[in-house]
C-alpha positions as YAML, in Angstrom:
chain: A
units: angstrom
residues:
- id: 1
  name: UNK
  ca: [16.08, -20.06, -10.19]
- id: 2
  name: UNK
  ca: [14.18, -20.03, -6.63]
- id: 3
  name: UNK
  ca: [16.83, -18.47, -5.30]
- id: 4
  name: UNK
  ca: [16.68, -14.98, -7.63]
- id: 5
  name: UNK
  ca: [12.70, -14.35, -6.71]
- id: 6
  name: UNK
  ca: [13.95, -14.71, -2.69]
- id: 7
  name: UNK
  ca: [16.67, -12.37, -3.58]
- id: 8
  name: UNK
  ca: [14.61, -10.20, -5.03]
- id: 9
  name: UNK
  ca: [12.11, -9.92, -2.68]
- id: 10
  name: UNK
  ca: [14.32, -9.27, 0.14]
- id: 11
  name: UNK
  ca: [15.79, -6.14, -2.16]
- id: 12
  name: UNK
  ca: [11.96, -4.96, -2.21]
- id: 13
  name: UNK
  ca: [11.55, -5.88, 1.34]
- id: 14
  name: UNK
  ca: [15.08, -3.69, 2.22]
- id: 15
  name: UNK
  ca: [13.58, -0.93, 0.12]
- id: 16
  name: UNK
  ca: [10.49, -0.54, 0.98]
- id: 17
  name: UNK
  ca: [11.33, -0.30, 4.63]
- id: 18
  name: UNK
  ca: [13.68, 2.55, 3.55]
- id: 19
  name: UNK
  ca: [10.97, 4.53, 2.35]
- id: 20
  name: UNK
  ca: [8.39, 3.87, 4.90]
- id: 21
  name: UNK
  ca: [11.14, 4.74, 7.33]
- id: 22
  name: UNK
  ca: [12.90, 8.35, 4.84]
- id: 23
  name: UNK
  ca: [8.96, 8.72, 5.15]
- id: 24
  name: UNK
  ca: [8.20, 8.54, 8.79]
- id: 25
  name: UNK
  ca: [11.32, 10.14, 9.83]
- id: 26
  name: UNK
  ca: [10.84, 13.44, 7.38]
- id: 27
  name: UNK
  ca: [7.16, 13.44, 7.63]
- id: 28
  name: UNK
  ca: [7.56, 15.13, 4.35]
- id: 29
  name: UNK
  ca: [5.30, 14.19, 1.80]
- id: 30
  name: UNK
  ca: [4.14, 10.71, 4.10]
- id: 31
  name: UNK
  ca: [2.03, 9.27, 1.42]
- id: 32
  name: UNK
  ca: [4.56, 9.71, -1.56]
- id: 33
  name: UNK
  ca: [7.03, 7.40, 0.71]
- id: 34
  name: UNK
  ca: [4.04, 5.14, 1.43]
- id: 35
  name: UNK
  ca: [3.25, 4.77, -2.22]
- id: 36
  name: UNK
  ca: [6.80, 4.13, -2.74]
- id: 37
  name: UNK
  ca: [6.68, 1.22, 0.21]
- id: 38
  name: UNK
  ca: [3.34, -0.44, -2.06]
- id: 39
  name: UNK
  ca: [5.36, -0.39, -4.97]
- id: 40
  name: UNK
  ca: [7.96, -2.17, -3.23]
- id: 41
  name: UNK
  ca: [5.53, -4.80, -2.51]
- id: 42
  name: UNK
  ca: [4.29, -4.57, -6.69]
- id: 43
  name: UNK
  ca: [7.56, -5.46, -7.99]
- id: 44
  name: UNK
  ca: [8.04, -8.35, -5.58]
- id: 45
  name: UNK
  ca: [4.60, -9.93, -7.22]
- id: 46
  name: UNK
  ca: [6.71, -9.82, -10.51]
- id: 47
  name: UNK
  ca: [8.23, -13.23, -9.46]
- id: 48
  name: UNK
  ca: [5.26, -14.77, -10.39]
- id: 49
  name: UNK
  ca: [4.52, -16.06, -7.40]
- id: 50
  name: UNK
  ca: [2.36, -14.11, -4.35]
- id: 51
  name: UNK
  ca: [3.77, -16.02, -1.70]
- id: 52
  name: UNK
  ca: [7.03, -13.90, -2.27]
- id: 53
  name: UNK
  ca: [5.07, -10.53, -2.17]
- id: 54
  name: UNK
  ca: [3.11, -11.73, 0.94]
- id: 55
  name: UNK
  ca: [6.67, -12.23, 2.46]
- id: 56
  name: UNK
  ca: [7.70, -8.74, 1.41]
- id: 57
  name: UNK
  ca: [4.58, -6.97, 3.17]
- id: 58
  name: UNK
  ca: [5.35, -8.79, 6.50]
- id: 59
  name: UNK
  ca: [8.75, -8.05, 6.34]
- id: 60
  name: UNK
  ca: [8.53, -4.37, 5.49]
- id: 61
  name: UNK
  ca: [5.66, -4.05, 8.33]
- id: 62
  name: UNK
  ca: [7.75, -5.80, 10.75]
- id: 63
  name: UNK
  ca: [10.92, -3.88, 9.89]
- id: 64
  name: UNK
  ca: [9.42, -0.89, 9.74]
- id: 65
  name: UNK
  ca: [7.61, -1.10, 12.86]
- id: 66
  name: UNK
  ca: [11.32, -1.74, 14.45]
- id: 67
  name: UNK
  ca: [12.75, 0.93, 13.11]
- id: 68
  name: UNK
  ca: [10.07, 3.28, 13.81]
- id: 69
  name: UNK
  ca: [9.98, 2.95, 17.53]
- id: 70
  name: UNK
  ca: [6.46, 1.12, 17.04]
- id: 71
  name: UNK
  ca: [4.85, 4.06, 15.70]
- id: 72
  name: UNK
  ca: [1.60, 2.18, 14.61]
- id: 73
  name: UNK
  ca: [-0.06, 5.26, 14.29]
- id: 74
  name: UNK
  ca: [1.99, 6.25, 10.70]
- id: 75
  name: UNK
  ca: [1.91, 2.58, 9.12]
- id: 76
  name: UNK
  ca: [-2.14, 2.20, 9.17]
- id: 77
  name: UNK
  ca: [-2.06, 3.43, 5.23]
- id: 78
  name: UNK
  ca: [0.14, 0.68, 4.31]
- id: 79
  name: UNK
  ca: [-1.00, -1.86, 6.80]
- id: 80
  name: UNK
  ca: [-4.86, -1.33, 6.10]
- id: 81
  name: UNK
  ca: [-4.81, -0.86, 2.25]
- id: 82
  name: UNK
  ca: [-1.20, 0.50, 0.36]
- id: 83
  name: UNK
  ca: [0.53, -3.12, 1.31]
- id: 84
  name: UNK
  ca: [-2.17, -5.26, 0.20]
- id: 85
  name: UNK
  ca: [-3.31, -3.55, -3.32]
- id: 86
  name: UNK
  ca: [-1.20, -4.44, -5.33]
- id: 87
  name: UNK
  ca: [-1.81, -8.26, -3.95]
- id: 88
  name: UNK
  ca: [-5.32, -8.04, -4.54]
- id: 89
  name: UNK
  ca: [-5.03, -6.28, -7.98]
- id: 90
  name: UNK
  ca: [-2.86, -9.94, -8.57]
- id: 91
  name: UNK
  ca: [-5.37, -12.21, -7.34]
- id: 92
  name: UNK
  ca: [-8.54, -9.61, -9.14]
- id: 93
  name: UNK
  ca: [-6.72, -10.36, -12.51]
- id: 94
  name: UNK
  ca: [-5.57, -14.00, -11.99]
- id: 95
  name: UNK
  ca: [-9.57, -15.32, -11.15]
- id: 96
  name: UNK
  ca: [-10.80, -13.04, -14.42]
- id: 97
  name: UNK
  ca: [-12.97, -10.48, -12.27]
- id: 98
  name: UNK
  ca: [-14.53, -8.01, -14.43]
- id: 99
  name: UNK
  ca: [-12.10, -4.59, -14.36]
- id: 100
  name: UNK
  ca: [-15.02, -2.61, -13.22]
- id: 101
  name: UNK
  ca: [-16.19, -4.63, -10.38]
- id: 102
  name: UNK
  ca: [-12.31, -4.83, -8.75]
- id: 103
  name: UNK
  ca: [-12.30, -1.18, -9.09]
- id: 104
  name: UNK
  ca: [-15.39, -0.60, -7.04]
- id: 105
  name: UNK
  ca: [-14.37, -3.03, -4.62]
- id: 106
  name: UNK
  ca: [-10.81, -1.94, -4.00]
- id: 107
  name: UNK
  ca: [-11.76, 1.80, -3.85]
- id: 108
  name: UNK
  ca: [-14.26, 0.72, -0.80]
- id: 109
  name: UNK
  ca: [-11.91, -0.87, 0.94]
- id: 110
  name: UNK
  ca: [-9.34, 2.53, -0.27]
- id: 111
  name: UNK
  ca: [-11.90, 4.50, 1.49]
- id: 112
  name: UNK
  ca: [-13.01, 2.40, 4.62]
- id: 113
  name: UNK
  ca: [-8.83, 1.65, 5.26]
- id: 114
  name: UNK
  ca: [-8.45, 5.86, 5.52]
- id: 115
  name: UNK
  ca: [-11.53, 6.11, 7.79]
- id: 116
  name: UNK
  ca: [-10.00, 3.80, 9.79]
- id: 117
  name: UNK
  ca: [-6.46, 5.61, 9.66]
- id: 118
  name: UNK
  ca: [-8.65, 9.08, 10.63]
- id: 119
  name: UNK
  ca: [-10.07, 6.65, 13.67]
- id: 120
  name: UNK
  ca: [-7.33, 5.16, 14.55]
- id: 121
  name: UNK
  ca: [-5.45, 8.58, 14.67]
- id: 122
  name: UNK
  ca: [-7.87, 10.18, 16.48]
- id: 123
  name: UNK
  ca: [-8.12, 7.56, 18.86]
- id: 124
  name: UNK
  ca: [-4.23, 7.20, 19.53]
- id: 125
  name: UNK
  ca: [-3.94, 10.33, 19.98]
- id: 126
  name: UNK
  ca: [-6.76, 10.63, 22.64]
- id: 127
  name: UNK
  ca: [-9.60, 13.15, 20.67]
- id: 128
  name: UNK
  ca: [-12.97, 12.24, 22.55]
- id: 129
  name: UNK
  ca: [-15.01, 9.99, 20.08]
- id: 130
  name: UNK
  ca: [-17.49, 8.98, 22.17]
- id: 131
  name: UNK
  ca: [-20.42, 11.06, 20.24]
- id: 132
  name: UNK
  ca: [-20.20, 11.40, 16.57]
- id: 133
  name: UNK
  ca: [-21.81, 14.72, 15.62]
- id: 134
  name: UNK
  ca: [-22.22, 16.80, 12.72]
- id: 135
  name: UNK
  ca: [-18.84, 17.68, 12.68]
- id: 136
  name: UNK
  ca: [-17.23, 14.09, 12.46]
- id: 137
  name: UNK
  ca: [-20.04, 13.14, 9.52]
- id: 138
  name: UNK
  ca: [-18.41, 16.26, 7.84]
- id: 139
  name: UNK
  ca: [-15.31, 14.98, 8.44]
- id: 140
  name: UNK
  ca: [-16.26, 11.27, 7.10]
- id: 141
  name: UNK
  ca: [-17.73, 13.25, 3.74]
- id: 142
  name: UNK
  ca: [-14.28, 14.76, 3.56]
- id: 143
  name: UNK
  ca: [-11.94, 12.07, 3.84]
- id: 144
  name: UNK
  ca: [-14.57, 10.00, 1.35]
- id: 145
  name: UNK
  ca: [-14.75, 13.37, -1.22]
- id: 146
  name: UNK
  ca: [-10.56, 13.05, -1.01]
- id: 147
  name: UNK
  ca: [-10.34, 9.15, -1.47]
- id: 148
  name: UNK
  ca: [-12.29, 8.75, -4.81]
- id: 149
  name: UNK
  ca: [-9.70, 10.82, -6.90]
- id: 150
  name: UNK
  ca: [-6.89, 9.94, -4.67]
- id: 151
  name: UNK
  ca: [-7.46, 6.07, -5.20]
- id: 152
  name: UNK
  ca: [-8.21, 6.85, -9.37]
- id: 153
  name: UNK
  ca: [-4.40, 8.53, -9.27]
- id: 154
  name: UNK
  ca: [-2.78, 5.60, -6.84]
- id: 155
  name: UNK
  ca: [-4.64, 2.51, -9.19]
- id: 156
  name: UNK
  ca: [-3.40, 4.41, -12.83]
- id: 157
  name: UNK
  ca: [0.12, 4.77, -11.15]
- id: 158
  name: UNK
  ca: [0.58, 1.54, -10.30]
- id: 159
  name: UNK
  ca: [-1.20, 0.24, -13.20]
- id: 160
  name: UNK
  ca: [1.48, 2.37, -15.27]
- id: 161
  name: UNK
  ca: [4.53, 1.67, -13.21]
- id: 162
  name: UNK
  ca: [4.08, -2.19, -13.50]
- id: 163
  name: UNK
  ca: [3.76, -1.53, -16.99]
- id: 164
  name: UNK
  ca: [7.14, 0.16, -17.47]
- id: 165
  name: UNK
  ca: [8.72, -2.53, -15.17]
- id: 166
  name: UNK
  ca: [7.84, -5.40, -17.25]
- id: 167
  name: UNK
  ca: [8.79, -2.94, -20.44]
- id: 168
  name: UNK
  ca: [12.41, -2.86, -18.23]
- id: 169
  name: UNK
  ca: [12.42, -6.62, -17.65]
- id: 170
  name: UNK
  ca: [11.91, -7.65, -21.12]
- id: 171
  name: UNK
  ca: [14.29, -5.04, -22.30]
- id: 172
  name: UNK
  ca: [16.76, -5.99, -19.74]
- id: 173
  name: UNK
  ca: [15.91, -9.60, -20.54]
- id: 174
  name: UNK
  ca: [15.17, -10.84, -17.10]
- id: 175
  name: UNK
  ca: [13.21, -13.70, -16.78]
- id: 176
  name: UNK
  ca: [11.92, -14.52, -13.00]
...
């Protein structure tokens, strides 16, 4: 039976490179392919077992970075934050932490992870950061007014998506 959940995690891991990669390549719509690449990393948790998921993040960072000619700058999403949700939503529900408080700690780290991506980009691709004025606090407000509702619509979807998948698993009877 081990051998289906490794199986299955290396399809997740193979997939969600593919999307991180449709999704740097295009640079169409980057965070729908990103969000796609997190999922990826969701369905390997239905195994049961983290350690599998865990695998599948490395593997579709280290992949991706291969494929991607090292492009750091594109992965920070899923690197900082979209790789490792779904893991902590796992571990949030499997020590009982009230729904409320997991939210509000996940969407700080949702919004510190794409202040970091802003900092990161700016800094890669050589702005001048060395005063932060009025202009970059604006900027902060921004990306922290975008965030809230962004990371509302990214928690319901995957909330909802591993919903139908275990709808499909029990339908499909498939037992990990």
């Amino acid at each position: 039976m081990k051998h289906y959940r490794m199986t299955f995690s290396a399809f997740c891991a193979a997939l969600g490179t593919v999307f991180l990669s449709v999704g740097f390549f295009t640079q169409f719509a980057a965070a729908f392919w990103i969000f796609l690449g997190s999922l990826c990393v969701l369905l390997s948790l239905e195994t049961g077992k983290i350690q599998y998921a865990i695998l599948t993040y490395f593997v579709i960072v280290v992949l991706s970075l291969l494929f991607n000619g090292f492009n750091i700058v594109f992965l920070i999403p899923f690197v900082c934050f979209m790789g490792l949700c779904p893991m902590t939503y796992f571990e949030f529900t499997k020590f009982k932490l009230p729904k409320l408080l997991a939210y509000v700690i996940r969407q700080i780290w949702f919004i510190g992870s794409m202040i970091a991506s802003a900092f990161f980009t700016t800094v890669f691709f050589g702005f001048n950061i060395d005063n932060l004025d009025l202009e970059g606090l604006k900027t902060l407000g921004i990306i922290t007014a975008i965030c809230i509702p962004a990371f509302f619509f990214y928690n319901m979807g995957m909330i909802n998506f591993r919903i139908k998948f275990k709808l499909l698993l029990n339908y499909l009877k498939i037992k990990f």
